[in-house]
N, C-alpha and C positions, 0 to 999 in steps of 0.2 A: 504494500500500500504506500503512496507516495504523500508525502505531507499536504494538509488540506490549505489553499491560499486562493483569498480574491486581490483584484488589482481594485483599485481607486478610480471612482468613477468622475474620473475629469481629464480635460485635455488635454493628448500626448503634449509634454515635450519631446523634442529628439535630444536624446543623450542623458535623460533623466530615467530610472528606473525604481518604481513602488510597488509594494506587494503587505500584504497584513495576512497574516498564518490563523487558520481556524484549531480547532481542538483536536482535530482530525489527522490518523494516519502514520501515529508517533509509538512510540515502546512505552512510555509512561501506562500504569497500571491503577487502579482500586481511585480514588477521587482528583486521580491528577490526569488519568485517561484524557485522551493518549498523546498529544502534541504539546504538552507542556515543557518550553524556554525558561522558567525560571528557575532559576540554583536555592531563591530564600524562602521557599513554600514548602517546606518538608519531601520533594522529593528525593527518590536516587538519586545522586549526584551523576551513576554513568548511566541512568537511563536521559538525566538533563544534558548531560555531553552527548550522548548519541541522538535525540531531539534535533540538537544544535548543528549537528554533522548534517544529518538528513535536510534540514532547511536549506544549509549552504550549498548541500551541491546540487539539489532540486532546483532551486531557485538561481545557479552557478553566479551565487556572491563572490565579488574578487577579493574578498578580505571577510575577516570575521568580523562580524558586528562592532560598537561602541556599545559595548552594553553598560548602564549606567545604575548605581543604586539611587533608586528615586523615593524621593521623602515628601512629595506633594507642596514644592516647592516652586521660587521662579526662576533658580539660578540656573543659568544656559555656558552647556562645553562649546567654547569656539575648538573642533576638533584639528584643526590644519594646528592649533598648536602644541605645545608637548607638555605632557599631563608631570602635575609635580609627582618626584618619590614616593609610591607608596598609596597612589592615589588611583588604584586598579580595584574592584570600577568606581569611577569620580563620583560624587553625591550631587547629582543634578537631575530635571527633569525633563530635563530640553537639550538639545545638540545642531550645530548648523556646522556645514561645510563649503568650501568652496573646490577644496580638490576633487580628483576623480579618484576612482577604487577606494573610496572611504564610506564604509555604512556605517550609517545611523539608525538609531534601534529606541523603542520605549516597547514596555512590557504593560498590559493591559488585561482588568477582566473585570469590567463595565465603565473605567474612569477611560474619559475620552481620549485616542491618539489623533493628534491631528497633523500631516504631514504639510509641509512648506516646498515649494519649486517657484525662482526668479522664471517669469514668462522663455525670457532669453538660453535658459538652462544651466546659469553662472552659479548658483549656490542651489542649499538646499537645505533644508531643516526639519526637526522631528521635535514634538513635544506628548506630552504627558497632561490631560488636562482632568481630573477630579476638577468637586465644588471649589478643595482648598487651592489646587493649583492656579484655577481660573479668578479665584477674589484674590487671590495674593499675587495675580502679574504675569504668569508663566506666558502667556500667547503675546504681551505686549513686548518684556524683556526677549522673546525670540525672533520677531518681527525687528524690533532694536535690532537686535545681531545680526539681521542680513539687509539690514540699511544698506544704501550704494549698489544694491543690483537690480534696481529699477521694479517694475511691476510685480507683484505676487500672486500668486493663485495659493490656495488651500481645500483639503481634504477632511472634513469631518468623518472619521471610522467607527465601525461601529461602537456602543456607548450603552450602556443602559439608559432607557427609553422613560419619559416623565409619566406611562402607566405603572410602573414600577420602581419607580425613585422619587421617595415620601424622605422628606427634611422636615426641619422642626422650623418655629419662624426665627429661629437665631441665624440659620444659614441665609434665609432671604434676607433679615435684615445687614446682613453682609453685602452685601449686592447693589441692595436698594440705596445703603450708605453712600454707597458709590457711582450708583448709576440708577435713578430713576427708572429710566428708560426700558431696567432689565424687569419691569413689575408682570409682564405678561408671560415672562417663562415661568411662572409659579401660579398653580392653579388650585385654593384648597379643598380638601379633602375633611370626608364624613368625620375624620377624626380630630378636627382643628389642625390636621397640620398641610402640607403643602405637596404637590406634585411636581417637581421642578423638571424642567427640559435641560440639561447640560450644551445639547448644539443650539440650542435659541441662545441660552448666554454668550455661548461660543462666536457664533455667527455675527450676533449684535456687535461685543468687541473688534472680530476681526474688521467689519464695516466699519468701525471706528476708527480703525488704525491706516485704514486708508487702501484692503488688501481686495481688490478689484473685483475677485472672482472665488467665491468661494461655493463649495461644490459639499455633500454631506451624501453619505448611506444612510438608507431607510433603517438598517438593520438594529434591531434591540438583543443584545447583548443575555439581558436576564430572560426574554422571552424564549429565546431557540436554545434549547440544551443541546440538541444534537452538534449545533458547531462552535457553540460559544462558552468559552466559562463566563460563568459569573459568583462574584465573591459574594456579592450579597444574598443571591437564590443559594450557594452553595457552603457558603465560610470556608471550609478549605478546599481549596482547588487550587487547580494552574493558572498559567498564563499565556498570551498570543501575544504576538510579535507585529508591529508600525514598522518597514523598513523602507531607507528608500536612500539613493545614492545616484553619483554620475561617474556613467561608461569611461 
């Protein structure tokens, strides 16, 4: 069985390549079944390395990922530079490059991946987007990082979907502190509390920051078990893979 992966439903560039891994077609066994990429979710370490094999050469990445320890954070790896001692994998939740054969990688299982391509195919960037990631900055500090390569387009990947993602009003009022604007992604719910949209927030942002074209999957994360983990429908589980890099 060959690893399960869709592409990103938005306009080629040439010389840009994106792909996001389903749960599908991996050796992982019992709640991490079967295409789980993550090392810190309790599984086999060599069923996580042989995961990891089988993506690369399914997908014939020129390099092994930037795999990053992410803390639902904003801080973004400019990867073209060289990571301090000791700092494998760097504590970020964002990555941008401008060289070629460099992948970039977020690990996901409902918090949003959203991938970045200059129109032109000069850079390229991956981020990480949970509630925290998105109130604390992550889409704007990595839009920042690829300043200077003219137009963006972006990818909203699959997410957990606002029929299944219920916050408290502490997380809207995070949002709303900050952006008015963002009142219509939060819909409440019989229980007093909220149904939030992750790519509504997402989307609003990126249109704020001035990124021209921004493109989303339908797909909900907690609704399809067959391809998707989800940490919220499942507490332990794996993870799937945002990758995306230039030839």
């Amino acid at each position: 069985m060959s690893p399960g992966q869709l592409g990103p439903q938005w306009p080629a560039i040439p010389g840009v390549r994106a792909h996001f891994t389903l749960r599908t077609g991996g050796v992982s066994d019992g709640r991490h079944a079967s295409l789980n990429l993550a090392a810190h979710v309790g599984d086999a370490p060599a069923a996580v390395a042989a995961n990891r094999s089988m993506v690369r050469h399914a997908l014939d990445l020129p390099a092994e990922p930037l795999w990053l320890e992410q803390v639902h954070g904003p801080r973004v790896i400019d990867a073209d530079l060289p990571l301090p001692p000791g700092a494998h994998p760097p504590r970020a939740d964002a990555a941008v490059t401008r060289r070629s054969r460099t992948v970039l990688a977020v690990l996901v299982a409902d918090c949003l991946p959203v991938l970045f391509a200059a129109h032109d195919g000069s850079a390229v960037g991956v981020a990480h987007a949970g509630w925290r990631g998105l109130a604390g900055g992550v889409l704007e500090a990595t839009v920042h990082a690829l300043a200077g390569h003219g137009a963006l387009q972006a990818w909203l990947g699959p997410a957990i979907g606002p029929r299944h993602f219920e916050v408290g009003e502490e997380v809207r009022a995070v949002f709303l502190a900050d952006d008015a604007e963002a009142a219509p992604a939060f819909r409440p719910n019989a229980r007093g509390r909220w149904q939030c949209d992750l790519k509504a927030l997402a989307s609003g942002r990126l249109t704020r920051l001035g990124v021209d074209a921004v493109h989303a999957s339908d797909d909900c994360t907690y609704q399809d078990a067959a391809r998707f983990y989800s940490y919220r429908r499942d507490g332990v589980t794996g993870r799937m893979a945002a990758l995306i890099w230039r030839e």
